[in-house]
BAVEX-465792 format. One record per residue (C-alpha): residue in three letters; x, y, z. Coordinates in pm, whole numbers, plus 50000, padded with zeros to 5 digits. Example, Ala and Ser with C-alpha at 12.3 -4.5 7.8 and 13.67 -1.06 7.14 Angstrom:
BEGIN
Ala512304955050780
Ser513674989450714
This chain:
BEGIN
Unk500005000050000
Unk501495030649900
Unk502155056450194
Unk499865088350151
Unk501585120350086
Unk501415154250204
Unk504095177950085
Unk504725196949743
Unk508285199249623
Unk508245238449752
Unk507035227450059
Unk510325205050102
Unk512595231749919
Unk510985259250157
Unk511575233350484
Unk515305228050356
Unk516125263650315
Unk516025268250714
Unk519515254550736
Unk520655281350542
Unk519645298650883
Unk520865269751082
Unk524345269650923
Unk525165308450884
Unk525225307151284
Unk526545273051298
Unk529515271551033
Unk530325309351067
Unk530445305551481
Unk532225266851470
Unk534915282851180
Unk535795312251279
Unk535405322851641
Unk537955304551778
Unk540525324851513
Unk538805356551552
Unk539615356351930
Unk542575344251947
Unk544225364351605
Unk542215394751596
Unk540845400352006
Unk544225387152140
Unk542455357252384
Unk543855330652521
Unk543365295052336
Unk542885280352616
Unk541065303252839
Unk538555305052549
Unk537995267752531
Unk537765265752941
Unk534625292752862
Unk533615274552564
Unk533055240652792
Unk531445256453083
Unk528575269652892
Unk528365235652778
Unk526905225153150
Unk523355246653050
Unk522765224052764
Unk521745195752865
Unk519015210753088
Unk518045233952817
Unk517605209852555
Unk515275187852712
Unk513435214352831
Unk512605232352509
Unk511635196752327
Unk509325190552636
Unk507875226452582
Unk507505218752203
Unk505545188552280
Unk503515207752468
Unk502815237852301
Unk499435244252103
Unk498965276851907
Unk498125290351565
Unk501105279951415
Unk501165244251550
Unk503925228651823
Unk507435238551658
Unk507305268151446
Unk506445292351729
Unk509675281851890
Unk511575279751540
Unk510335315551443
Unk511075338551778
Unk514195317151850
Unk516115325951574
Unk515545366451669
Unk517595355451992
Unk520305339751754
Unk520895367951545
Unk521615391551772
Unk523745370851974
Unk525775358551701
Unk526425398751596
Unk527325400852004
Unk529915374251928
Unk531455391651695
Unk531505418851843
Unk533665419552182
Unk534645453852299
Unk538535461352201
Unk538905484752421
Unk537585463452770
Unk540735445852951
Unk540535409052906
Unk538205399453197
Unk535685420453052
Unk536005408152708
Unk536305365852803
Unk532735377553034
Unk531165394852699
Unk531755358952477
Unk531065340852797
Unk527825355852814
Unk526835360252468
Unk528165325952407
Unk526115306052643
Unk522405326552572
Unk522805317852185
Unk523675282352218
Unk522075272652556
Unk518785288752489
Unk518035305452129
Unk519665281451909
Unk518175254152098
Unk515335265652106
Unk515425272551736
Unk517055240651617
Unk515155216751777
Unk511725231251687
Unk513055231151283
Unk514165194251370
Unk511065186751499
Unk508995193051203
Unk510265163151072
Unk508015144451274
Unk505315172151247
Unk504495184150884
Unk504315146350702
Unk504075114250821
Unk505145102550533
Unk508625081050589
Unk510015087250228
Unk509235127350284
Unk511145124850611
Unk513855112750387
Unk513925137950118
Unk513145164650350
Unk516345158150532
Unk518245156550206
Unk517065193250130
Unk517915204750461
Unk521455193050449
Unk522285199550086
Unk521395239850192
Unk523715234150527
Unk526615225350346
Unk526245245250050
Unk525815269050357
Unk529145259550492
Unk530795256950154
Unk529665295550094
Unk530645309150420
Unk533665289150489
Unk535285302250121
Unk534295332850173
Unk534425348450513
Unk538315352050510
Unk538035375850213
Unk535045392750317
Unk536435399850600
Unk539325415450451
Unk537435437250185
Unk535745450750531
Unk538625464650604
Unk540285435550839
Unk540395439751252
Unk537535436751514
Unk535225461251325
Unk535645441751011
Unk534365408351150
Unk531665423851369
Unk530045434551040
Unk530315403750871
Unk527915388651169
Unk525905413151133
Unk525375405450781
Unk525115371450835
Unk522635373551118
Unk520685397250901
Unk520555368750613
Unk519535345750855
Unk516745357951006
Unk514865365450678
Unk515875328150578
Unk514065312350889
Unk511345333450871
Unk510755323750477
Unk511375285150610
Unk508765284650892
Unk505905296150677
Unk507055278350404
Unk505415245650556
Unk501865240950801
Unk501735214851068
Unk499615184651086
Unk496855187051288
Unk497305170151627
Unk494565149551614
Unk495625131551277
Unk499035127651455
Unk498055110751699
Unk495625089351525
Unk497085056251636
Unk497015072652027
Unk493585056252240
Unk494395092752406
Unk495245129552309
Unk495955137852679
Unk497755106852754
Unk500435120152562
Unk500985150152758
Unk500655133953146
Unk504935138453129
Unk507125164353276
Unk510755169253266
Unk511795138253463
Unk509735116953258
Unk510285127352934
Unk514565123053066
Unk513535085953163
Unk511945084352833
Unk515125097852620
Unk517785074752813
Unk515345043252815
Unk515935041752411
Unk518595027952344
Unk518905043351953
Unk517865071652078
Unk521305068652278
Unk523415058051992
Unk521735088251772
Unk522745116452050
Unk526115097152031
Unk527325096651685
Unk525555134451678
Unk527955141451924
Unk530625126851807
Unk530045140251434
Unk529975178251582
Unk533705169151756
Unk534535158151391
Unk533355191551247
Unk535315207151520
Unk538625196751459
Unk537945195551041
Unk537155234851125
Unk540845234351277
Unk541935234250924
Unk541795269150930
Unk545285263551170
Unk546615235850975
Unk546075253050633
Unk547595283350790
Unk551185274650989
Unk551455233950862
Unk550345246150472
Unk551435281150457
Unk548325287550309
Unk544835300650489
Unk543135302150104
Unk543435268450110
Unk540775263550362
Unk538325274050120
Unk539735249149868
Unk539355219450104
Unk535965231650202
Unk534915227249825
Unk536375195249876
Unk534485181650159
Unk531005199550083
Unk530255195649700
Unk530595153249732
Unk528025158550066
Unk525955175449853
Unk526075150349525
Unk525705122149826
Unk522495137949961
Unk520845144749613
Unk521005103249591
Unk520215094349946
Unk516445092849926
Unk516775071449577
Unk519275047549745
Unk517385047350071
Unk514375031649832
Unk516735006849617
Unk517794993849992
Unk514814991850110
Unk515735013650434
Unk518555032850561
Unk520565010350810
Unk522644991950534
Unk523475025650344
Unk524595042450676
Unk526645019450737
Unk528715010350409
Unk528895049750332
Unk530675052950673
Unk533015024550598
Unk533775046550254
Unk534495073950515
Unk537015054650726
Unk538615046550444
Unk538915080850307
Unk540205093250610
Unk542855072950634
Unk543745080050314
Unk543815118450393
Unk546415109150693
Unk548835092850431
Unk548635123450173
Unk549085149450476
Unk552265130650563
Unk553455127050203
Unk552865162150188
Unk551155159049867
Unk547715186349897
Unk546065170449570
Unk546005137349722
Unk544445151950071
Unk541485170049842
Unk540305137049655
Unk540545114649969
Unk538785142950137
Unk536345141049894
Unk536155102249947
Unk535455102050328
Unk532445133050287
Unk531095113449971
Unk530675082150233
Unk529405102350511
Unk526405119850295
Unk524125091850314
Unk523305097950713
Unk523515133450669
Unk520435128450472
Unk518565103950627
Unk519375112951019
Unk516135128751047
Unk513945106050934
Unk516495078651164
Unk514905105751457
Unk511955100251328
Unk512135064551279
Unk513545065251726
Unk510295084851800
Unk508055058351669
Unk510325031351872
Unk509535049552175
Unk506055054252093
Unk505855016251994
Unk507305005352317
Unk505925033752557
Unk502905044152431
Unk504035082952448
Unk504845105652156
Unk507575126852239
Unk508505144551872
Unk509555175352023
Unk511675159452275
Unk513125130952096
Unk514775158551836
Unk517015174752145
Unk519145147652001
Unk519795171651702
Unk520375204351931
Unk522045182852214
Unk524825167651948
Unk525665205051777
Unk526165224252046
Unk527935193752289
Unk530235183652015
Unk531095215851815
Unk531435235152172
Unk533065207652340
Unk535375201051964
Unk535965237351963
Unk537235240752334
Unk538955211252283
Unk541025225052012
Unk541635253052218
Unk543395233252488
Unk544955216552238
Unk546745249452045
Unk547285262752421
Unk549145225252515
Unk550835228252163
Unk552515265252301
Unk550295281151990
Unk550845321451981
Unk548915342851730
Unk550895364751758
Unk554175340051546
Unk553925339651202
Unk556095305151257
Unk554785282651538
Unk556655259451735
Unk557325224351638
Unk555165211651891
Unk551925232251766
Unk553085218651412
Unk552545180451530
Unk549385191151711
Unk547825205751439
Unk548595169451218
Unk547165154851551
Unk544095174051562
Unk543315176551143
Unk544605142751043
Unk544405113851322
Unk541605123551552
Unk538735128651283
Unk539925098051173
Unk539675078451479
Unk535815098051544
Unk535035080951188
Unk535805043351279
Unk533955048651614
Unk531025064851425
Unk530975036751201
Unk531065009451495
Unk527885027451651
Unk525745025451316
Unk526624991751281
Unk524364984851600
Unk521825008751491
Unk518954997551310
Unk516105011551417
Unk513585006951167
Unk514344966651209
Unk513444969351554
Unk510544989751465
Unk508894964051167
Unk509504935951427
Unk507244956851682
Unk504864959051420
Unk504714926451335
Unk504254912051733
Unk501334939351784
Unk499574926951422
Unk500064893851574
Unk498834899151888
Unk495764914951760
Unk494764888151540
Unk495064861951848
């Protein structure tokens, strides 16, 4: 029986574009803040990543919350794009605030002004944002193939998104004039680009209404007999949903130390325009990946099996990258780069509908529907990995003895730079590719299915 549908190719187009949002606070923050402070303010490495990871203990709390809050909210504009709309106001001016730490303030002042502005854009509007636009998922179609594609078109605007921003930043923020003022109006123009993106997104698509939802519920107000502590005991008692926040996680730290390159490229390849180059490199074969993820999720009847062999392409092309970066040979690094983001596209595009696919297995197995909550995962994973990546690279330029100040660094920030580019994203890879090998969802879903039909018929 074929599954009904519900969305119009602008619909998923429209719904996609919000990572266009998502990504010009996401990729411009995970990039370049660590170099603007560091380079341009005159921070510490290492003080920075100490803030960086101490705004990380809100998270947690936050997340949770704001899914809970999504699950609960009913309004004119349905259960996530409330949240998804007003967040993103938050988000653009903090990411401007970012950007824009006082030169003249001594150094407590100025590590307090990040700290700050820091911790209220990821701990509360970007979450808040994110995991409402994650949500809808789960809320606009319930429909398992437009899960699919709709998660394609998100993430083939995100990393054009990245591509764009990561080639271009460096040299717009040079034809700005260069210095603090230079890079506080670049966020400002990106915030400004952002904001009218989201707002296009969220009216782009409507929300199902709750009551077709929750068809398959004996209850409407079953559903919402949860608080905070429940909907926790909910989240850890699924065990994908586990694995999910994990490799989300761990694919953030990845991003982190990839977003290093801007280092490596810098002191190991005497050569920061090369960052844009490898960008191009990892972001067009993501992109060619995700146009073919919803065909090949439908020739493999599911997504567990493609997941898994496009990550073992990733391994592979990671370790590849290792050998060309210490052959030296920068041609060599691009393709194999190319390799290991051609593998990785397929759960890019299909992680939503994976969510998706976890909500249903708690539903199946507890009777609640927790949409909202169940996508923290998604807002959980960015902002734990890429904060906890970026302070960690921050530790590991201040262990290294890095000094923006050098145009040479030391031999010992050399090595940890071929550390932190080469070996560790490739080591996040084969553990990535260990935790999808356990993680098939929609499997343990169909069988479910089948013991419920079964039981009924008795």
């Amino acid at each position: 029986m074929q599954e009904k549908t519900y969305l119009k190719w602008y619909n998923k187009i429209g719904y996609g574009s919000g990572d266009i949002a998502g990504n010009v606070v996401y990729a411009f923050l995970s990039s370049f803040v660590m170099i603007y402070l560091t380079n341009t303010i005159g921070l510490s490495a290492g003080i920075v990543g100490t803030l960086i990871a101490a705004s990380k203990l809100f998270d947690g709390f936050t997340d949770i919350f704001f899914g809970s809050m999504i699950d609960k909210t009913h309004s004119r504009l349905g259960k996530a794009r409330p949240w998804m709309l007003y967040g993103y106001i938050g988000c653009a001016v903090t990411l401007a605030a970012i950007f824009a730490v006082p030169t003249g303030w001594g150094d407590t002042a100025q590590y307090a002004w990040f700290f700050i502005a820091y911790t209220l854009l990821n701990g509360v509007f970007y979450t808040a944002n994110n995991i409402a636009y994650s949500a809808l998922t789960s809320l606009v179609t319930k429909n398992s193939k437009e899960r699919v594609q709709m998660g394609s078109y998100r993430f083939i605007f995100a990393f054009a998104t990245s591509l764009l921003i990561q080639s271009v930043t460096i040299g717009f923020v040079a034809k700005c004039g260069g210095g603090a003022a230079a890079w506080r109006t670049v966020a400002i123009v990106y915030a400004a680009l952002g904001l009218i993106v989201n707002t296009v997104s969220v009216f782009s698509v409507k929300e199902l209404p709750e009551e077709e939802l929750n068809e398959w519920e004996e209850k409407q107000s079953e559903e919402e007999k949860y608080g905070l502590g429940e909907a926790f005991r909910l989240l850890v008692s699924n065990k994908y949903y586990l694995m999910i926040c994990g490799v989300y996680i761990l694919q953030q730290l990845y991003a982190a130390m990839i977003n290093s390159g801007i280092y490596y490229m810098t002191y190991v390849l005497k050569n920061e325009n090369l960052y844009g180059v490898f960008s191009w490199a990892a972001n067009i074969p993501l992109i060619i990946a995700l146009i073919f993820t919803p065909a090949l999720v439908g020739r493999w009847k599911g997504m567990y099996k493609l997941n898994l062999r496009g990550y073992m392409i990733a391994v592979a092309g990671r370790a590849l990258v290792v050998v060309a970066g210490y052959i030296g040979s920068v041609p060599l690094m691009l393709a194999f780069t190319a390799l290991a983001a051609l593998g990785q596209g397929p759960w890019q595009g299909d992680m939503n509908a994976v969510i998706a696919s976890c909500s249903e297995y708690t539903f199946l197995t507890k009777g609640k529907r927790v949409d909202g909550t169940m996508y923290s995962c998604t807002s959980l994973g960015v902002k734990l990995g890429g904060g906890l990546g970026t302070a960690a690279a921050g530790w590991l330029l201040e262990l290294s003895r890095f000094d923006g100040t050098l145009a040479v660094q030391p031999e010992s920030c050399i090595n940890m730079l071929h550390i932190m580019y080469l070996w560790i994203p490739l080591i996040i890879n084969v553990v990535i590719m260990l935790v999808l090998s356990w993680m098939n969802v929609e499997g343990a879903n169909e069988k479910l299915r089948e013991e419920k039909e079964t039981f009924c018929k008795r």
